[in-house]
Legacy VTK file of the C-alpha trace (Angstrom):
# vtk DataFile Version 3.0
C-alpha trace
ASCII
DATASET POLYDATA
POINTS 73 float
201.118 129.044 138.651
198.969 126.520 140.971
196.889 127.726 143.362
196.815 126.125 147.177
194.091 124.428 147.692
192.266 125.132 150.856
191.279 121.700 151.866
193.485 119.852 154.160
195.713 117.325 153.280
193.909 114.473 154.203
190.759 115.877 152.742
192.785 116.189 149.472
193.918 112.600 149.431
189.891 111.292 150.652
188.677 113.372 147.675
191.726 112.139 145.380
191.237 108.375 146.525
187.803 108.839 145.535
188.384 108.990 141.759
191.589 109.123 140.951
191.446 108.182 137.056
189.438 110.698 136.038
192.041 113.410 137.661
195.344 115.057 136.579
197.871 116.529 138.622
201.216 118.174 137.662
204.457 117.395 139.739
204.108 121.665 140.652
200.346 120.238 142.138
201.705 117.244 144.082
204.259 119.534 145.681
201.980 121.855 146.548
199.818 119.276 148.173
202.505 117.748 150.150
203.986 121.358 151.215
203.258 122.372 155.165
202.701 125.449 156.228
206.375 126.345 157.485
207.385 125.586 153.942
208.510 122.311 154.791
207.354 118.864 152.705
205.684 115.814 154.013
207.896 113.020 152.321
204.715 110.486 153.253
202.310 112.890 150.901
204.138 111.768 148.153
204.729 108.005 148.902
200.873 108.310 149.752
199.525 110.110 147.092
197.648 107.678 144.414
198.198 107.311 141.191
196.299 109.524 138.842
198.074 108.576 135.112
199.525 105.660 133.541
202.953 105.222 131.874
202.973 101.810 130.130
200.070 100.683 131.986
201.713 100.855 135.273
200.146 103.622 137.510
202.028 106.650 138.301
201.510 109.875 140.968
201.235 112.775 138.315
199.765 113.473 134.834
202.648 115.882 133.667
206.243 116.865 135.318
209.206 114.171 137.149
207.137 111.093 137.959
208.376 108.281 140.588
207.860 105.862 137.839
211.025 106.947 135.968
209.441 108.740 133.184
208.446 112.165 132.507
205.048 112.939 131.912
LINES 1 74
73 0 1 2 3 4 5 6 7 8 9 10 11 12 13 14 15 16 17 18 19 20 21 22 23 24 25 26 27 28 29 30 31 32 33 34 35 36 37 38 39 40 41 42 43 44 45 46 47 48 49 50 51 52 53 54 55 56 57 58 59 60 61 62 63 64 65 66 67 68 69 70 71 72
């Protein structure tokens, strides 16, 4: 199970803009980021989140789980 992180959102996507090929993040993780606290999801978290893995050298939002490149990670 993933545990909520207790940074905000946009402290989350700072930090993950940082250095995002050295991180990995699961579909479960990217969900979790983009979920609000009346259990609600932030479509824009996900069209905003940057890529952390590669499929085919294109970049893609998650490491392992559904990907919006197509493929499954």
């Amino acid at each position: 199970m993933t545990e909520k992180s207790d940074k905000s959102f946009d402290e989350l996507m700072k930090s993950l803009n940082a250095q995002p090929d050295n991180l990995e993040r699961s579909f479960e993780e990217l969900v979790a980021s983009a979920t609000l606290e009346d259990g609600s999801i932030d479509l824009a978290a996900f069209d905003n989140a940057p890529a952390v893995g590669y499929n085919g050298g294109v970049k893609c939002d998650v490491t392992s789980g559904p990907c919006s490149c197509g493929a499954w990670h």
